[in-house]
N, C-alpha and C positions, 0 to 999 in steps of 0.2 A: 586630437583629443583621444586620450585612452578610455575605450569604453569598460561602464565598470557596474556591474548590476549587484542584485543583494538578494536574498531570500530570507527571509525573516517568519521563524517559526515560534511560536509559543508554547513550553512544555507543558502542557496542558491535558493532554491526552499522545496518540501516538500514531506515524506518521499516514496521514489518510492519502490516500489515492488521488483525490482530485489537488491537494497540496503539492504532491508530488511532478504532476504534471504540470503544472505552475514554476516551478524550481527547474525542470527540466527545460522548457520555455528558455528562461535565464541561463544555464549553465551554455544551451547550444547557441542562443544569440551571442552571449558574450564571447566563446569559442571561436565561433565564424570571423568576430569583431579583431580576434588577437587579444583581448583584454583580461580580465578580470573580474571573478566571480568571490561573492561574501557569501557567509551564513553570519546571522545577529538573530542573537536570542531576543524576543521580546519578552522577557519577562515582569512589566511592570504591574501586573495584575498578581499580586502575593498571593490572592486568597485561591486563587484559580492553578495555580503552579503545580505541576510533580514532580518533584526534582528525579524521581524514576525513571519519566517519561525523556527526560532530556538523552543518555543513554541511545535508548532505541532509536530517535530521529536522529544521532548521528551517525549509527550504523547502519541505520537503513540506507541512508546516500554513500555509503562505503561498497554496500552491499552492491548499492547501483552502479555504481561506480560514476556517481557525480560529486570527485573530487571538490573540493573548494580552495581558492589562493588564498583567504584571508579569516581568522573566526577561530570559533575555538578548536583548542586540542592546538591550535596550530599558531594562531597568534597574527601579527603583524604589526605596522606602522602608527594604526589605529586603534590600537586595543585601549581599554577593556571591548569586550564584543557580545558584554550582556549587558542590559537596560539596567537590571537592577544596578548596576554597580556605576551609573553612569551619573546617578542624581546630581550630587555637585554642578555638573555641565547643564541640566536643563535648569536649574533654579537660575543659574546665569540668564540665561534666555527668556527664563520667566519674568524676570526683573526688566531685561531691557524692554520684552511687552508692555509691561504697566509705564513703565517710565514714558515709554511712545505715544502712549495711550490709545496703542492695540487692544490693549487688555483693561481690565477690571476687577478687583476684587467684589464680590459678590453674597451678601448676607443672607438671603432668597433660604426658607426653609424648604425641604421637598415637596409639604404640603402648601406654601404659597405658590409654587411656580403651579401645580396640577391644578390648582384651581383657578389660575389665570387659562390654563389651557383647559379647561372646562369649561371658562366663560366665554373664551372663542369657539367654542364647536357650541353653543347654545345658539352664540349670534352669527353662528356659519360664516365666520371668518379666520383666513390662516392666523395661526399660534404667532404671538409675536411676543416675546418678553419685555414686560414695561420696563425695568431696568429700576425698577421702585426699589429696591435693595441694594442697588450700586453705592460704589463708597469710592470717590474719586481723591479725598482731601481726609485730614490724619482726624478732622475735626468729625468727620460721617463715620471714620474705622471707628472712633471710641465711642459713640454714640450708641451705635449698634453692639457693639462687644458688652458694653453696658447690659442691654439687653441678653448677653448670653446667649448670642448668636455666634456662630461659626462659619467663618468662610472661606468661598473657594475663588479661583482664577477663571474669567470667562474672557472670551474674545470678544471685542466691541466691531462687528461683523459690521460691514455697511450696510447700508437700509434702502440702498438705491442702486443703480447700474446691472452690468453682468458679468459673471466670471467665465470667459474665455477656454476653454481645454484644448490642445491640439493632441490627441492621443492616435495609436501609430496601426491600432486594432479598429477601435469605434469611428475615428476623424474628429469632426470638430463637433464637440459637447461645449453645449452653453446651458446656463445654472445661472436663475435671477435671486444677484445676490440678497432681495427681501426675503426670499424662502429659505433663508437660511439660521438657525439658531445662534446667538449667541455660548458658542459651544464650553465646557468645561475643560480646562486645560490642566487645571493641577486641587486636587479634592484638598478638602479640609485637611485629613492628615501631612499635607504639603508632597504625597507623591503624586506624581504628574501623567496623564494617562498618553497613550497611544500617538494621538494626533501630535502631538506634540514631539515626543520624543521622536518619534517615527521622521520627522521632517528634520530634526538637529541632526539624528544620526546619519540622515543620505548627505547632509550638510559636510558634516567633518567625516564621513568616510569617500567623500568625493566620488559620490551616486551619479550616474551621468545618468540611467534609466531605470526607471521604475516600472517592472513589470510583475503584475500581481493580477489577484482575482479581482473580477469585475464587483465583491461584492463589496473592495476598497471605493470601488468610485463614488459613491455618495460622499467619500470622506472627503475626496479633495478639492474642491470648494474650499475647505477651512485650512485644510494644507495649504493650499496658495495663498490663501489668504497669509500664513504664518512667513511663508515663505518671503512674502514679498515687504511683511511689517519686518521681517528682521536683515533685507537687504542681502540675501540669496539670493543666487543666480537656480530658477527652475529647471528639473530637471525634464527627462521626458520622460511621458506614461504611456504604459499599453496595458490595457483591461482584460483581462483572459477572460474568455467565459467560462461560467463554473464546467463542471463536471456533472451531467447528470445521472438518473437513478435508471436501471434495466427501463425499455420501451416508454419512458419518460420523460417529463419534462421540468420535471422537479430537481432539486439539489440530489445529489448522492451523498447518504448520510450513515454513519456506521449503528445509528441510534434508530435506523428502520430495519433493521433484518429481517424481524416477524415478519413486516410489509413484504419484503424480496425472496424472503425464503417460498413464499406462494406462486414465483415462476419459477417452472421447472428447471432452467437451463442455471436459476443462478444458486438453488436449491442443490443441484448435482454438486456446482463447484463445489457452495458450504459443505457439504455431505463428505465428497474428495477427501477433501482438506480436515476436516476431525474425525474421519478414519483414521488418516496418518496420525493427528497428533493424539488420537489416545492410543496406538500403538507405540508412540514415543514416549507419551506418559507427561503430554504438557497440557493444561486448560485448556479449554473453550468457550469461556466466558465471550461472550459478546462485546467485554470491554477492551480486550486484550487479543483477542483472534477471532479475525472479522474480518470478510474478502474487499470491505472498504479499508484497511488495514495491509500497508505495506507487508508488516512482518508477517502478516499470515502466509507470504507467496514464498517469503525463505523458510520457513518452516518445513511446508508442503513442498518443497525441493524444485520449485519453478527456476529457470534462467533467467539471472539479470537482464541479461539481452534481450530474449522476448518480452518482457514485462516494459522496459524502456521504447520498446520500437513500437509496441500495443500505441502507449501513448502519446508518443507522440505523434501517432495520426487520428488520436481525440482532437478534433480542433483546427488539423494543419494538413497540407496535403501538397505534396511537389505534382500531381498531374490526378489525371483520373488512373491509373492503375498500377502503380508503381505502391509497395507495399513493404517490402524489406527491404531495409538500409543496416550496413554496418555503421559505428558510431561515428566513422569518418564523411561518411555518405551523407550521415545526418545533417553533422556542423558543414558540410559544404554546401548544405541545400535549404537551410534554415534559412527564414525571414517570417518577419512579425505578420510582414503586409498579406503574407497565406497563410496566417490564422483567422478562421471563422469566426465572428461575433457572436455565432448562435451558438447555446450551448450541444456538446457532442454525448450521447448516451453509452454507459456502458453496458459493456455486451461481455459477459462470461464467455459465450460462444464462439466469439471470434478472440478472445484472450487466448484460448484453448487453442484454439487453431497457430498462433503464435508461437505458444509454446513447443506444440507438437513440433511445427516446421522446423525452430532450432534445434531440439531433443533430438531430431533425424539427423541433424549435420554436425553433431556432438560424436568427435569418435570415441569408441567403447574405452579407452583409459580414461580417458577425461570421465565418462557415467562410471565407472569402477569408483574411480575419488569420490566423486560426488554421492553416491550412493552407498558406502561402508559406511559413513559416519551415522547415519539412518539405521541399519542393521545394528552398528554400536548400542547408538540410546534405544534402541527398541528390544537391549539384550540378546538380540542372537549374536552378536560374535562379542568375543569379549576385545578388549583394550589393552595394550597392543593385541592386533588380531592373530590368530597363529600363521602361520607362514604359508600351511595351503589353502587359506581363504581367498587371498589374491588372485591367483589361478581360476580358483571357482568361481569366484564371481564375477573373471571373465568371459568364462564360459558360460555361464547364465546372461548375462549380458549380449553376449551374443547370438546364444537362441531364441533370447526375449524379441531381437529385432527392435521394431517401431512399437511393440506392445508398451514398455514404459515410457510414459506421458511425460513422469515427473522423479526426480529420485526419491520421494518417499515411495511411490509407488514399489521397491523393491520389496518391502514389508512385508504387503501383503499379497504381490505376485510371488513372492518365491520364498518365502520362511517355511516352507517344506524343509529346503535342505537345508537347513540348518537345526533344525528342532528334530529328536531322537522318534516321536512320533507325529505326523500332523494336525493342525488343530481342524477336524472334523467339522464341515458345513452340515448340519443338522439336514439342513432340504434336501443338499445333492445324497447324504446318506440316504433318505429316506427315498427318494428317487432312483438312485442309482445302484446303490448296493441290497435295497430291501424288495426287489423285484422278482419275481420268481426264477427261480433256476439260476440265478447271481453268484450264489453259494457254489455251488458245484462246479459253475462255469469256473469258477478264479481259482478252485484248486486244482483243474485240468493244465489251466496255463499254467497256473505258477509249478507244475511237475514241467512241463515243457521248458521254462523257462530254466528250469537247471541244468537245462543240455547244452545251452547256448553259449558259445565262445567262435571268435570271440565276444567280450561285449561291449559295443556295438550300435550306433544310434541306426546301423543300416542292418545287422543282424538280428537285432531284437523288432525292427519292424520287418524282415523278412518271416520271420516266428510266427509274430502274429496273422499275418498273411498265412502260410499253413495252419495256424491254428482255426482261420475263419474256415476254410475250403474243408477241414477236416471234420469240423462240427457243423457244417452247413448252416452257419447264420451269417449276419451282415455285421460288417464293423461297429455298428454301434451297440449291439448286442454284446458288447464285449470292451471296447475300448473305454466307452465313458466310465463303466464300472470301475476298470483298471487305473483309470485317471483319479476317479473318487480314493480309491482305495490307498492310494501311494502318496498323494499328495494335498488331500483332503480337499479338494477345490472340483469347480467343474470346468472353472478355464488355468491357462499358464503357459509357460512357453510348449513347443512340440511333445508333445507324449513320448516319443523314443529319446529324444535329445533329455527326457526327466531321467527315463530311467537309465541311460547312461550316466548323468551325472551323478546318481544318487549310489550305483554301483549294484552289485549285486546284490548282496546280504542284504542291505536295509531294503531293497526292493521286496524282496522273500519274507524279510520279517513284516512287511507295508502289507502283502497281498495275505497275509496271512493272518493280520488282524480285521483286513476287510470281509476277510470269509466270515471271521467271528461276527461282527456285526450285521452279514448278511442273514447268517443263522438264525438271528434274535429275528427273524420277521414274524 
């Protein structure tokens, strides 16, 4: 048997976090398996749809680099590989329901059924639908149509026994099939919702396993049910557990930020993260850039790699301390049976940590690439860049060290050198350059400073060493000032290695406007 899993996303909004890790689930069990990995749009909810949103969840899994063998953009044996375009195929299915007498058309107005389900929570008993609406014979459809009623397809659910699950996460789930609704399989407009399609499609795209979020499993009771009226062969299930919210045990929801932005740890990230992007000049709507939100993490210049290896030890774990895996290490060490049932929290903290570790074994060409195109949209270099930018922001790159996290981070670590003056920290000025004797002090150096060749990341910090011994103060008397002054920040890469790269002249014309502003004290 070739194994063959699916991921089934609805353009609805854009691609969330804990979705992702779900599809990740499926890309490496099927990987391990040698088989075969789908994406199928669910789009049978029109009114819910963004055709925008569709877009970004296929770029986000590009981004991840969780290819797919079957689906759009790409096609196959099985296509179409969106719902909506599949209707013809489920009306077949529908048909053979009722004919079975799986099913039933259903006359039931929304306000008869609520109040049958009013009259059981009066007499504290479960909800059962009398089935007073059913229309089994052409003689009951026209009687009721008479009436200018409307109806829909429901499943004629059994009322006795129990539905069986052998699932590969939770084990063996049993569901008495009395607790179950006669469910709604196709609305009055004649489109057909979820359950339904959902089970034709694992049907003819030759689904061997179903592995999704735990919050499917209430559904499939009615899936098997369909399953077994329409004489499919069942596939297997594994129930992921969700994703949950920072030190919680709640869902992870992109529609809580307020809630998460009130711990510090997940507040730094949001913070991170729309710095860069209002240096790049993109929204930060909470609809569209949100750390529950794949795309928020390409944005802010995170590594696929860390972002995929984060989570997949949400949930899963080859041993107690084994933490980074390359993508091969993963697919070699996957199985379902070491995914938790419990939901896994997430942690910004250790996201962070993630990243950091790959950022460090990123050699500096590779952050060079990654990190121009940042500097581009954020306007400091222009498009194509001139030709000794390259250079330069090797060189920055390699003074920076482990200091950048992320390649936005370039932006606002080091947009000194590239802007003719810096943008000026209002506090470190008022700190560092408005402090007595600041003034005086920066024009002593910066006369020293013109004696200096060569120049020198090791000759201009010998400099300043005679400049400290000669005026009898301590380095910090002098160097933060210098730091403020040239590159308007209070951290960055090394001090001498700035003013090396920045060169002479604009150092001199740097320290020279710092004096100015020191004077205004």
């Amino acid at each position: 048997m070739t194994v063959r899993t699916r991921f089934a996303p609805s353009p609805t909004g854009y691609l969330h976090i804990g979705g992702v890790r779900t599809a990740l689930f499926n890309w490496l069990f099927t990987r391990r398996q040698g088989g075969q990995f789908l994406l199928r749009i669910d789009d049978t909810d029109a009114q819910r749809n963004v055709e925008e949103a569709l877009a970004p969840i296929l770029h986000g899994f590009r981004w991840l680099g969780l290819h797919w063998d079957e689906g759009p953009e790409i096609g196959g044996p099985h296509a179409p590989y969106y719902q909506s375009q599949r209707l013809k195929r489920y009306q077949e299915e529908v048909e053979r329901l009722l004919k079975s007498g799986a099913a039933y058309y259903d006359y039931a107005t929304a306000d008869e059924i609520a109040a049958e389900r009013l009259e059981a929570e009066r007499e504290k008993r479960p909800f059962v639908y009398s089935r007073r609406y059913m229309a089994e014979s052409a003689d009951e459809q026209s009687r009721f149509e008479k009436e200018g009623r409307k109806r829909v397809v429901r499943l004629k659910m059994p009322r006795e026994g129990t539905c069986v699950i052998q699932d590969h996460i939770r084990g063996r789930v049993e569901v008495q099939w009395a607790r179950e609704q006669d469910h709604v399989v196709q609305r009055a407009d004649g489109t057909c919702l979820y359950h339904l399609a959902s089970v034709v499609d694992d049907f003819d795209f030759e689904i061997t396993h179903v592995i999704r979020a735990e919050e499917h499993l209430p559904n499939t009771p009615r899936q098997v049910f369909i399953v077994q009226s329409l004489g499919y062969g069942l596939p297997q299930y594994a129930h992921v557990p969700y994703v949950a919210a920072p030190a919680s045990k709640e869902k992870l929801s992109k529609r809580k930020l307020d809630k998460y932005l009130k711990m510090p740890d997940f507040r730094k990230l949001n913070e991170h993260g729309a710095a860069i992007a209002q240096a790049i000049g993109i929204g930060t709507s909470a609809d569209t850039f949100n750390p529950v939100i794949v795309d928020f993490y390409e944005q802010v210049g995170y590594l696929p790699d860390a972002i995929v290896n984060y989570l997949v030890l949400l949930g899963w774990s080859l041993d107690d301390k084994t933490e980074f895996f390359s993508r091969q290490q993963m697919v070699d060490s996957f199985s379902l049976e070491r995914v938790n049932s419990s939901p896994a929290a997430f942690d910004p903290k250790k996201l962070w940590a993630f990243q950091d570790h790959y950022m460090k074994g990123l050699p500096p060409k590779q952050k060079v690439a990654m990190m121009l195109p940042f500097l581009q949209r954020a306007k400091l270099v222009s498009s194509p860049p001139p030709c000794e930018v390259g250079p330069l922001l090797m060189r920055i790159v390699e003074a920076a060290g482990d200091r950048l996290k992320t390649a936005g981070d370039i932006i606002q670590y080091a947009d000194f050198f590239f802007l003719d003056l810096p943008r000026y920290e209002s506090d470190a000025v008022e700190k560092r350059l408005k402090a007595p004797g600041v003034a005086e002090r920066l024009t002593r150096f910066r006369a020293l400073l013109a004696t200096v060749a060569p120049w020198t990341a090791a000759a201009l910090e010998e400099a300043m060493n005679r400049f400290i011994a000669a005026e009898g103060i301590a380095i910090g008397d002098i160097i933060h000032a210098v730091r403020v002054a040239v590159t308007g920040k209070t951290v960055g890469p090394g001090m001498f290695d700035c003013l090396e790269l920045l060169g002479k002249e604009r150092v001199e014309g740097r320290l020279e406007e710092g004096v100015k502003m020191a004077g205004t004290a």
